[in-house]
C-alpha positions in Angstrom: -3.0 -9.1 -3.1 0.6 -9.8 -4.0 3.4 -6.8 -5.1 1.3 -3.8 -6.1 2.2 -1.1 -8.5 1.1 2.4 -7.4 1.2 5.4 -9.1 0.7 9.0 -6.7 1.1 12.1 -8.1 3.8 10.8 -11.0 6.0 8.6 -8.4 5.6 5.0 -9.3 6.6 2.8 -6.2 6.1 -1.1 -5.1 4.5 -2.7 -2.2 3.2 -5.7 -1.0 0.4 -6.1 2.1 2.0 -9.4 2.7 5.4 -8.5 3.0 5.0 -5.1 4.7 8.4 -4.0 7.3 7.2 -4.6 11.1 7.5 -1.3 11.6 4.9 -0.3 8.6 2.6 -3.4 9.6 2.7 -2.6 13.1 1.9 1.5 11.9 -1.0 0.1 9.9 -2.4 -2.0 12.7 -2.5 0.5 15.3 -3.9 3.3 13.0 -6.7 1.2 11.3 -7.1 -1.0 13.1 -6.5 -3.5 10.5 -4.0 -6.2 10.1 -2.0 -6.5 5.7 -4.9 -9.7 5.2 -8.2 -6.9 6.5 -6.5 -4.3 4.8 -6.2 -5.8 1.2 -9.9 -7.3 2.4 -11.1 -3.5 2.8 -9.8 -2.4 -0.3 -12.0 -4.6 -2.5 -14.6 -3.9 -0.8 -14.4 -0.3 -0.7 -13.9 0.6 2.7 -12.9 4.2 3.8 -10.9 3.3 6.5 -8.6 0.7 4.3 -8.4 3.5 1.9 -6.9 5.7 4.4 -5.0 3.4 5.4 -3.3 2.4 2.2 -2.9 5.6 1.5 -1.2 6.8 4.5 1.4 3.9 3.7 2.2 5.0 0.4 2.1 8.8 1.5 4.2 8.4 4.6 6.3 5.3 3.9 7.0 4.9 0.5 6.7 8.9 -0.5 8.4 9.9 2.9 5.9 12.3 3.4 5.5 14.0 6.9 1.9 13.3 7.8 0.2 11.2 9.8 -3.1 8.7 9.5 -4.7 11.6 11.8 -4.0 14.1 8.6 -5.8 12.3 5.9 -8.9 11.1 8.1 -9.6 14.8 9.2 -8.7 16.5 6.0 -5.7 17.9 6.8 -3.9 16.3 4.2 -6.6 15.6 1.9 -6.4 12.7 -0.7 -8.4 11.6 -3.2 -7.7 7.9 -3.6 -9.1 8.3 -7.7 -5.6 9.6 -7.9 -3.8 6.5 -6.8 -3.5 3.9 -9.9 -3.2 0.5 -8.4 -1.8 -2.5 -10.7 -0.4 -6.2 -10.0 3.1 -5.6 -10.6 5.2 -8.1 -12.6 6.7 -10.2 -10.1 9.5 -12.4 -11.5 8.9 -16.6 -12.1 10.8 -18.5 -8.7 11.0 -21.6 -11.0 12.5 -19.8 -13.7 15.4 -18.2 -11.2 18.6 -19.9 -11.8 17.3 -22.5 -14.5 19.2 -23.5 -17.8 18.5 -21.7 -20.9 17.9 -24.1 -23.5 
C-alpha cells in the first residue's frame, strides 16, 4: 500500500502498513489478528476486521485517542469508516534526493 494520506474528522495524518513502529505492528497483530501485508490485503477487499483495525491505528495512534480495538468492534466507540478519506500520499523521488540541478 505505500504512505497513506488519511483524513478523520478534519485531521490529516500519514502512515504506512509497511513501515508501522513495532509497537503499533505488534498492537495491530495481537488485536486483528492480522500482520501490515493482511491488513492492507483486508482493506481491498473489504473486510470488517481490517477496517477496525485501521481504524483503531489511526484513532489510537496517530489521533492519540484513548480507546481500545475492544471499543470500536462492540460499538463503544463507534466509527463509520465512510468518514475516513484514504489517498496515496506524495512520497518524495529517492533518485532525485541529492542529484544536480541542471
Amino acid at each position: 500500500m505505500g504512505l497513506q494520506k488519511v483524513t478523520y474528522a478534519g485531521e490529516t495524518m500519514e502512515i504506512d502498513l509497511q513501515r508501522l513502529p513495532i509497537h503499533e505492528g505488534i498492537a495491530l497483530q495481537r488485536a486483528t489478528g492480522m500482520g501490515a501485508v493482511a491488513l492492507g490485503e483486508g482493506l481491498k477487499a473489504g473486510d470488517f476486521i481490517a477496517m477496525a483495525g485501521f481504524a483503531w491505528l489511526i484513532l489510537h495512534f496517530r489521533m492519540g485517542k484513548d480507546i481500545t480495538y475492544s471499543d470500536i468492534c462492540d460499538g463503544t466507540f463507534p466509527v463509520d469508516f465512510r468518514e475516513f478519506e484514504i489517498e496515496a500520499a506524495d512520497e518524495p523521488d529517492p533518485h532525485s534526493a541529492g542529484a544536480p540541478s541542471a
